[in-house]
KEFI-876917 format. One line per field, with one value per atom (N, C-alpha, C): residue in three letters; z negated, x, y negated. Coordinates in Angstrom, 3 decimals, m for minus. Atoms other than C-alpha are relative to their C-alpha. Layout:
BEGIN
resn: [ALA,...] $
c3: [Z,...] $
c1: [X,...] $
c2: [Y,...] $
This chain:
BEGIN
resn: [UNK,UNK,UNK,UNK,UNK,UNK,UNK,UNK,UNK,UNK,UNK,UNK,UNK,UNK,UNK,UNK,UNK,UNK,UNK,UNK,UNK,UNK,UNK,UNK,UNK,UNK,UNK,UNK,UNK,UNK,UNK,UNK,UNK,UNK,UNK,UNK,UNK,UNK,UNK,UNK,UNK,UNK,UNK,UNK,UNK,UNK,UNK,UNK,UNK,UNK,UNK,UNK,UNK,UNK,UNK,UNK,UNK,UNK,UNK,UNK,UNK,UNK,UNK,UNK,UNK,UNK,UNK,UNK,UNK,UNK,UNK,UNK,UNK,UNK,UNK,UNK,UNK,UNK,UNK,UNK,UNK,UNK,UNK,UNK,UNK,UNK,UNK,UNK,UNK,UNK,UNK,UNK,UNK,UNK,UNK,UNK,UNK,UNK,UNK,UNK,UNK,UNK,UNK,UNK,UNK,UNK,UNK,UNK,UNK,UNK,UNK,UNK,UNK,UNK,UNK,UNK,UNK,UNK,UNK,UNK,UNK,UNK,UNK,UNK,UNK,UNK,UNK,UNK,UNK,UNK,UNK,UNK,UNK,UNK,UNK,UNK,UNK,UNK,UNK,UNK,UNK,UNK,UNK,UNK,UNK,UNK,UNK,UNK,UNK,UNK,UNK,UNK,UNK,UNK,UNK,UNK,UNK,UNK,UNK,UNK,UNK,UNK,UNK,UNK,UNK,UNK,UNK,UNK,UNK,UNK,UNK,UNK,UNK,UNK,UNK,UNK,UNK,UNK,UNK,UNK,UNK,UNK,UNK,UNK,UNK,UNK,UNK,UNK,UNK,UNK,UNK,UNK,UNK,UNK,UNK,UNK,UNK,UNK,UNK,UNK,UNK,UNK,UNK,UNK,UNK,UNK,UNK,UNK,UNK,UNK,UNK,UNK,UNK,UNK,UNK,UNK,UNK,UNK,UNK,UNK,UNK,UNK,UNK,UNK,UNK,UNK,UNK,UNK,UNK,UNK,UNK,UNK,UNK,UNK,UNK,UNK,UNK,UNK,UNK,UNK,UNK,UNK,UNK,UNK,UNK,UNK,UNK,UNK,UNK,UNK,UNK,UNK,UNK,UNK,UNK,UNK,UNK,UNK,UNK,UNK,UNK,UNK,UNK,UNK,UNK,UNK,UNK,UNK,UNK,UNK,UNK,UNK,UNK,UNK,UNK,UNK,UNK,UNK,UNK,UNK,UNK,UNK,UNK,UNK,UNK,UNK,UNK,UNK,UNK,UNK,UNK,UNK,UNK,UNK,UNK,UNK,UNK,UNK,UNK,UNK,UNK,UNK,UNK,UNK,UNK,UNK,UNK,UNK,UNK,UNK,UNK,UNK,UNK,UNK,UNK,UNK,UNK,UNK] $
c3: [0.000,0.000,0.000,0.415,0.823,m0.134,0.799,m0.152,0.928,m0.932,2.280,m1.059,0.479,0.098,0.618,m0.690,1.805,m1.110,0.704,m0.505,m0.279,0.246,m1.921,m1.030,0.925,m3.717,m1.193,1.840,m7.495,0.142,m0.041,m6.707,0.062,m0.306,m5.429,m0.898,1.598,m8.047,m0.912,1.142,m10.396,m0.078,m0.531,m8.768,0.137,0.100,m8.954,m1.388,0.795,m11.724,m0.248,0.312,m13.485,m0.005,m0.205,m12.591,1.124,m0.804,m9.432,1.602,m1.056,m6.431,0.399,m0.280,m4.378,0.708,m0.952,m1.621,m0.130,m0.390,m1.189,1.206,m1.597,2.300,m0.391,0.162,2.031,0.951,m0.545,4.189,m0.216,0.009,2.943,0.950,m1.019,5.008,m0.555,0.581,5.059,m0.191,0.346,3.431,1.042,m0.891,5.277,1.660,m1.457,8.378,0.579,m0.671,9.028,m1.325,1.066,7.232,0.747,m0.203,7.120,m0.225,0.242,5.876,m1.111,1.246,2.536,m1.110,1.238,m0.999,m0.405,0.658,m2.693,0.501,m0.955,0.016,m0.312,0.651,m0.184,1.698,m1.175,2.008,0.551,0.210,1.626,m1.235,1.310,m1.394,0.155,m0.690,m1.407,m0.131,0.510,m2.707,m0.030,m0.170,m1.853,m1.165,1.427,m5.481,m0.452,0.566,m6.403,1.336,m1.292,m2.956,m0.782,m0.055,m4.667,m1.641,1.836,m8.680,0.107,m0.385,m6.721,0.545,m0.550,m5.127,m1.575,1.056,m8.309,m0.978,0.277,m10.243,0.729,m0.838,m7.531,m0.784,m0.150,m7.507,m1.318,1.457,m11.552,m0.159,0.590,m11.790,0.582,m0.528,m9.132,m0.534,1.340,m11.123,m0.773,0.932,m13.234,0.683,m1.111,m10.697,0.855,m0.798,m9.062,m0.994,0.605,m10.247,m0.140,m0.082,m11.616,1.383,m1.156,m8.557,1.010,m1.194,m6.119,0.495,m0.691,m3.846,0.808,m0.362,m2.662,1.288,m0.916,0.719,0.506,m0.055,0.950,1.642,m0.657,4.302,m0.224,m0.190,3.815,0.656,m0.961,5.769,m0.666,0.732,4.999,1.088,m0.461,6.036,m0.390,0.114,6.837,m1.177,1.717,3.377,0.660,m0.890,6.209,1.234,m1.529,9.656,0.627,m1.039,12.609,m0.027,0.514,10.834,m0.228,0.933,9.770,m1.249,1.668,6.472,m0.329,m0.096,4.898,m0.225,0.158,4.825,m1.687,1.251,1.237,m0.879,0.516,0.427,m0.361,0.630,m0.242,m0.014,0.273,m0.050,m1.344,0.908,m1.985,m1.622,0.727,m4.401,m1.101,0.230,m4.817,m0.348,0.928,m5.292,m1.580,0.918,m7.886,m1.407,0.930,m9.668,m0.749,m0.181,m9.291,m0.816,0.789,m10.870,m1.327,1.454,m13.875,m0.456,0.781,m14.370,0.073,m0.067,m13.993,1.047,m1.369,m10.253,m0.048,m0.195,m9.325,1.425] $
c1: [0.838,0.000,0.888,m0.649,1.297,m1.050,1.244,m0.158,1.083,m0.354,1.209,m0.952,0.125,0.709,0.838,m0.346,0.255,m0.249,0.652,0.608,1.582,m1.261,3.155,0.888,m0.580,6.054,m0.365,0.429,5.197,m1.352,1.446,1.637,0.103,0.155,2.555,0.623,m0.586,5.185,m0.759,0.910,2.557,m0.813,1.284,m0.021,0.337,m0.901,2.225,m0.006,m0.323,2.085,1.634,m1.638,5.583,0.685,m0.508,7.424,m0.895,0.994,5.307,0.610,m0.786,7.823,0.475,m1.105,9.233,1.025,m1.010,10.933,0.002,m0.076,11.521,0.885,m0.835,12.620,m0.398,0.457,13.163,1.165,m1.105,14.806,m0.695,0.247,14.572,0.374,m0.511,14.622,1.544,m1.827,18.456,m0.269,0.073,19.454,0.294,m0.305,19.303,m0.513,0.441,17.901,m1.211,1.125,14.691,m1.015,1.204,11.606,m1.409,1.265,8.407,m0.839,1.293,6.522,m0.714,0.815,5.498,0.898,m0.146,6.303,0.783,m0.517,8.860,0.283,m0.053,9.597,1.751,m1.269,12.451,1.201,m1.214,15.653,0.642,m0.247,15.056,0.652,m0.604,16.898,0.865,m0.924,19.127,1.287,m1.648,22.254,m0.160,0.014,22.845,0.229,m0.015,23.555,m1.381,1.403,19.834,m0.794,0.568,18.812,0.744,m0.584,21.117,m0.910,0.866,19.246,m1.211,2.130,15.532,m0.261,m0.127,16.498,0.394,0.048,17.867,m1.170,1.384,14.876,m1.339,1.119,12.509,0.447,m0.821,14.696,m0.280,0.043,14.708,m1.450,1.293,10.983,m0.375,0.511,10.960,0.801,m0.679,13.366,m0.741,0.947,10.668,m1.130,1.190,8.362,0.217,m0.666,10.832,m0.004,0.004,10.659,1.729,m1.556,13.787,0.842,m0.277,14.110,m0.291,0.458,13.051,1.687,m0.827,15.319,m0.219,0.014,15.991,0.645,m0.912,17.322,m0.061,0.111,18.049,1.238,m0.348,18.942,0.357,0.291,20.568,1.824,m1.258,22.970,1.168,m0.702,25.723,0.134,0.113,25.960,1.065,m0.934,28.514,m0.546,0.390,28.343,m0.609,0.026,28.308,m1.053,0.236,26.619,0.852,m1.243,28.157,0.877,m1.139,30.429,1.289,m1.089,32.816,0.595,m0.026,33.315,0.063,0.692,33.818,m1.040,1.040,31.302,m0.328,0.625,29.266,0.002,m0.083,29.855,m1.057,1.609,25.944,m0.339,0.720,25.573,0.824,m0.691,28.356,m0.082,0.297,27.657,m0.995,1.115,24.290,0.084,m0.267,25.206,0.100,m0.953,27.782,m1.229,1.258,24.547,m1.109,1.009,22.103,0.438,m0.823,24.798,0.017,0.026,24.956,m1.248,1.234,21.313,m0.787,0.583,21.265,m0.390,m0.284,21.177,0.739,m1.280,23.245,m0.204] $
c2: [1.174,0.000,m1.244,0.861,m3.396,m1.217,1.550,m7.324,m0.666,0.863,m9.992,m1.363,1.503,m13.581,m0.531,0.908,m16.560,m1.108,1.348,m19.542,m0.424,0.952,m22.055,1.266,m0.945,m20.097,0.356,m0.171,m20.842,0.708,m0.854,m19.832,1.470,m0.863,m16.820,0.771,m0.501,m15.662,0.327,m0.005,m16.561,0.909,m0.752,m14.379,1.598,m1.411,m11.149,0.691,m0.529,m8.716,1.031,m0.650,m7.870,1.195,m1.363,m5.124,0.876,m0.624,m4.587,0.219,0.183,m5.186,0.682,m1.103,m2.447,m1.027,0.311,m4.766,m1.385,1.213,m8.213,m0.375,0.179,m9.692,m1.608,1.018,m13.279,m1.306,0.733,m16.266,m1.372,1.532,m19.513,m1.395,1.500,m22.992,m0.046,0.641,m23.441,m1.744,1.075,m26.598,m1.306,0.993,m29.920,0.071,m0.486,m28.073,m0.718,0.490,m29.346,m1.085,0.334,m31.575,0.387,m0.602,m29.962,m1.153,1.111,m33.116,0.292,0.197,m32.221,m0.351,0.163,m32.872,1.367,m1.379,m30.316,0.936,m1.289,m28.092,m0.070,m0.424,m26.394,0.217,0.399,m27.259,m1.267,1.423,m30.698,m0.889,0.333,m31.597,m0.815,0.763,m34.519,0.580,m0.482,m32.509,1.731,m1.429,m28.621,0.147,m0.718,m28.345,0.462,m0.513,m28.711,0.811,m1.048,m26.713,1.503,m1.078,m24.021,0.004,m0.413,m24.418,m0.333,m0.427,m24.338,0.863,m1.411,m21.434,1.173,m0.280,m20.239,0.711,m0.216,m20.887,1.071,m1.089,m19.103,1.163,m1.365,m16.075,0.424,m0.435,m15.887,0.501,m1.330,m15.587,1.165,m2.125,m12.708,0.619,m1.086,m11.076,0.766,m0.569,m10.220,0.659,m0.613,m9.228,1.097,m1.375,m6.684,0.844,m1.144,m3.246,0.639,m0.482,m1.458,0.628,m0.719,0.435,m1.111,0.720,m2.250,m0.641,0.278,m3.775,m1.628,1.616,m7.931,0.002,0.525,m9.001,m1.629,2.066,m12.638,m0.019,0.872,m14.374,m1.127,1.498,m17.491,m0.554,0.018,m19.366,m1.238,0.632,m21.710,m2.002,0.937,m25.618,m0.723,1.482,m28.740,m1.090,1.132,m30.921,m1.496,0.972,m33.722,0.471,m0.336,m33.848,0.185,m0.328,m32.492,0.861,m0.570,m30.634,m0.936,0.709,m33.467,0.578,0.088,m31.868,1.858,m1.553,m28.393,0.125,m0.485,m26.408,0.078,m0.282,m25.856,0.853,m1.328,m22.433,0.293,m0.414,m22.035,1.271,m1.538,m18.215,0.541,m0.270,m18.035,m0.361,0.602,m20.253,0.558,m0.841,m18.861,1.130,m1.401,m15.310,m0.049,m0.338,m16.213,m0.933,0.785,m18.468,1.270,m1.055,m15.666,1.353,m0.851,m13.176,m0.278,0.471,m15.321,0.284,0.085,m14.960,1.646,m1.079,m11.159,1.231,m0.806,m10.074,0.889,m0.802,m7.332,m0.435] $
């Protein structure tokens, strides 16, 4: 049996009973990539730091929503700190892992 939710992230998190998750498949708006035109969307952040501790956050409450046995696959890509690529890059997957590790990921 699967459930396909369509709604804003927190909603949907919310709307999940704990320890109920076999799979998660997930690719978030990379940072700086695009604007959708709303309020709070995620990729729009003025500083990849807080694009990397709202991703964070998400991720923590499905933590709780994945089953011991379940399994996460995260897509996400990495971006120029600058436009153009002037600039190194961000290390954002990296970053992120090593965030996500602190809070319990394997």
């Amino acid at each position: 049996m699967y459930k396909i939710i369509n709604s804003d992230v927190y909603s949907g998190i919310y709307s999940l009973i704990d320890n109920s998750i076999d799979v998660v498949i997930t690719s978030p708006p990379y940072w700086g990539q695009r604007d959708y035109g709303f309020d709070e969307q995620i990729g729009n952040e003025p500083d990849y730091n807080d694009y990397i501790n709202k991703l964070v956050c998400i991720f923590n409450l499905l933590l709780y929503k994945i089953k011991d046995s379940g399994v996460f696959f995260l897509n996400i890509g990495d971006k120029y700190i600058s436009k153009y690529g002037k600039s190194p890059l961000a290390m954002i997957p990296y970053k992120l892992a090593h965030s996500m590790q602190k809070n319990g990921w394997l």
